[in-house]
N, C-alpha and C positions, 0 to 999 in steps of 0.2 A: 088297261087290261094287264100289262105285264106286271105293274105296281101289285095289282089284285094275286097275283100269281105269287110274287116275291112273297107276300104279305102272309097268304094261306103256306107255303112251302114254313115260313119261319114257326108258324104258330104249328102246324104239322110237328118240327122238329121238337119243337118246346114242350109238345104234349106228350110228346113220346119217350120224354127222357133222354134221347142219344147220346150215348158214352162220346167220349173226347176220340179213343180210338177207332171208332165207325164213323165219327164222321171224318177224320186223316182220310182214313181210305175211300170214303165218299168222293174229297179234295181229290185226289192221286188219280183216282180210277174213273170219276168223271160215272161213279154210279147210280143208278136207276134208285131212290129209296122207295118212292112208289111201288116200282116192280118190286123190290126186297117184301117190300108189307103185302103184296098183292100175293106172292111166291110161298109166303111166309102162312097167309091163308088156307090158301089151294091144300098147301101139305097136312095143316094142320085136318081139313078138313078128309084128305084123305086117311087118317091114323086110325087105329083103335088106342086105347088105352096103354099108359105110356108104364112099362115098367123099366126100372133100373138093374132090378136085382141079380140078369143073366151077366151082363157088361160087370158089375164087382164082383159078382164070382166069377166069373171067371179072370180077371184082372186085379184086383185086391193082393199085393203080396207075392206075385208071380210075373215071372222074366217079360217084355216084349219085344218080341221085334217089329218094328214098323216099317214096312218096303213104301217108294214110294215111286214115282214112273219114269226118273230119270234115264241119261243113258247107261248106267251101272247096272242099273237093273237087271240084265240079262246075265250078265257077268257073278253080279250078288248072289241071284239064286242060285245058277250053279253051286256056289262055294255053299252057301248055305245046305242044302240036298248032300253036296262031296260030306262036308261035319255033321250030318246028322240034325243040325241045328233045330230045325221044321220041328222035330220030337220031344225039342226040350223045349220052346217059347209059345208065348201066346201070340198065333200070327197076327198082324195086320193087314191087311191090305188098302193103299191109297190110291182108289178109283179105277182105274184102269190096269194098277199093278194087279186086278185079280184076277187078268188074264196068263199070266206071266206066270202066277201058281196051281193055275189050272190047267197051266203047258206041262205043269211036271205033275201034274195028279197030287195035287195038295191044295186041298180046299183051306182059307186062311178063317180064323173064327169073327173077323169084324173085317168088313169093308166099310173106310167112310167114305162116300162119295157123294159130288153135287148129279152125279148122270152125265156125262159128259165123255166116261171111259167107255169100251165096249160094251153094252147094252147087254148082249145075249151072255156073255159072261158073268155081268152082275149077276144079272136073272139066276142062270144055274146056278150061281155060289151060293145064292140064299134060298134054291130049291135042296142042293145039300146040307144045309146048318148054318151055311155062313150072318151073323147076324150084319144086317145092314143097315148102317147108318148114315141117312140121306140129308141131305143139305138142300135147304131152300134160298134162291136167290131171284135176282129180276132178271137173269139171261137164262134160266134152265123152268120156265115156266110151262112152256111145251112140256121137256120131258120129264115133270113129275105129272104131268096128267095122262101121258102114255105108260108111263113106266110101273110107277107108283102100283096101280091096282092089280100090276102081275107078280108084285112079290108075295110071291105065298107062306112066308116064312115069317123069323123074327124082322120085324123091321122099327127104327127109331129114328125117330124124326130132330133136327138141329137146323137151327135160325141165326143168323147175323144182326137178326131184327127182334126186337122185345121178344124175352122168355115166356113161352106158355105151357100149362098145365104137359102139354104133347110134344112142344119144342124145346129145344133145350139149348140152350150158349154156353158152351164149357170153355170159351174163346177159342184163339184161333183165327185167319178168314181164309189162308189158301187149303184144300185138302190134305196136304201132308204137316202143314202145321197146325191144324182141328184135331188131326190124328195124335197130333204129341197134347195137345190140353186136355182133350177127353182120356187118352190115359192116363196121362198124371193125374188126372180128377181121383180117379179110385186108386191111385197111394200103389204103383207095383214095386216090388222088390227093386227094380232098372228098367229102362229104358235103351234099344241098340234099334240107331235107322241102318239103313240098308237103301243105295237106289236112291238115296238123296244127295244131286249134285248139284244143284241149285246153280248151273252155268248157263251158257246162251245156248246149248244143244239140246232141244226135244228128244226126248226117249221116242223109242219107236210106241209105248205102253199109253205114252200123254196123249191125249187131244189138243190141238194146236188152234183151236178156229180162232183166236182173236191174236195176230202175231205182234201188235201191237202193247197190247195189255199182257201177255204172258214175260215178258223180262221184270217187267214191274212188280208181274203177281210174286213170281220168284224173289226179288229181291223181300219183300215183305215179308213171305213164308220164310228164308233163314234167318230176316232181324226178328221174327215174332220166335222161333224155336232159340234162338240165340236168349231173347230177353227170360222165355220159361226156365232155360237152364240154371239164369244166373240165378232166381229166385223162388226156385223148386227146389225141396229138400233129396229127390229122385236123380237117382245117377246117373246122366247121359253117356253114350256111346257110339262111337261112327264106326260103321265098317263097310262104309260106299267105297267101291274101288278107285273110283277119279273124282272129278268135280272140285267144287269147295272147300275150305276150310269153314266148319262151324264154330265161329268162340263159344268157348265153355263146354262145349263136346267134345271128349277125350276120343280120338281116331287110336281105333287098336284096328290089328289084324285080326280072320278070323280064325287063325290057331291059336292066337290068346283069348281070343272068346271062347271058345270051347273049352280052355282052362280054366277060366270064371264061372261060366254056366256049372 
């Protein structure tokens, strides 16, 4: 039986194509690909018809900030709100951070999130405009079948697991580093994280349920944003107040950003 098991799992993988880097993190995180393709489903089947066109206009050629739920985060947006910044970028929000910008009454124009951040929060950002970009996985299968058919608004769908007409892998696998592929995808003028401290302290913004798997997921998300940088023609920039060093992300202050912008 188990032989049978081995046997169907390899021919599964073989059929599916799997990139070399899903299955590392297959290895690493000890992940569900079942659930991935079961997850990867569900969403798809919850979509309408997938357009691109809002996401590169709006992002094509123009500034981003991408927050993400660190413990800087609270720190970030202040600064950001004190410089005006909010006025001049195209916001981001990483999952949960989009409660953080709905503390300060600034709806952000894309949340990518798996569902995993504040719920009611999502919900409102993308009853405001906020377009939302949902991620399909094998631990958030519940809440794409709760969540999913209350967004009223723009919603896009993104998978870890084979691209479909309605899914999309712009790479990426933690939320704050799906946020930096999918914007580079459409070519902005820069790129400035914010709230990305990629240490052993949970933001108050993050969801924590797996405390195991979250240092891990972190390590991954800054070598995956580290590896974008070195081989993205798009100009990275840190203005997290603590945390990590990113290689290949040039850490300015936000008074020299605001000279830049």
């Amino acid at each position: 039986m188990a032989f049978i098991s081995i046997s169907f799992k390899l021919i599964y993988l073989t059929a599916l194509h799997w990139t070399t880097e899903y299955l590392d993190r297959v290895r690493e995180l000890d992940l569900n690909i079942a659930g991935d393709a079961k997850a990867s489903r569900i969403l798809e089947s919850l979509l309408g018809e997938s357009d691109l066109g809002d996401l590169s206009r709006l992002i094509s050629g123009y500034p981003v900030l991408i927050c993400g739920c660190g413990p800087s985060l609270e720190n970030d947006l202040h600064k950001i709100v004190e410089h005006r910044l909010h006025e001049r970028f195209v916001l981001v929000a990483v999952d949960g951070a989009v409660k953080g910008f709905l503390d300060y009454r600034i709806v952000p124009h894309i949340n990518v999130t798996d569902l995993d951040g504040d719920v009611n929060s999502i919900l409102r950002a993308n009853s405001y405009g906020c377009i939302t970009v949902v991620h399909a996985h094998g631990d958030n299968i519940d809440s794409l079948s709760s969540v999913v058919p209350h967004l009223e608004g723009r919603v896009l769908g993104t998978t870890q697991h084979r691209p479909t007409p309605k899914l999309h892998n712009f790479g990426g696998f933690t939320d704050g580093d799906r946020a930096c592929y999918l914007v580079d995808h459409f070519k902005p003028s820069f790129i400035v994280l914010a709230g990305m401290d990629f240490g052993s302290v949970v933001g108050v913004y993050s969801h924590s349920y797996n405390q195991i798997k979250k240092p891990r997921k972190l390590r991954i998300g800054k070598k995956l944003i580290q590896e974008l940088a070195s081989k993205s023609p798009t100009r990275f920039f840190n203005v997290t107040s603590s945390g990590e060093h990113i290689e290949g992300v040039r850490h300015i202050s936000f008074e020299k950003l605001s000279y830049l912008i």
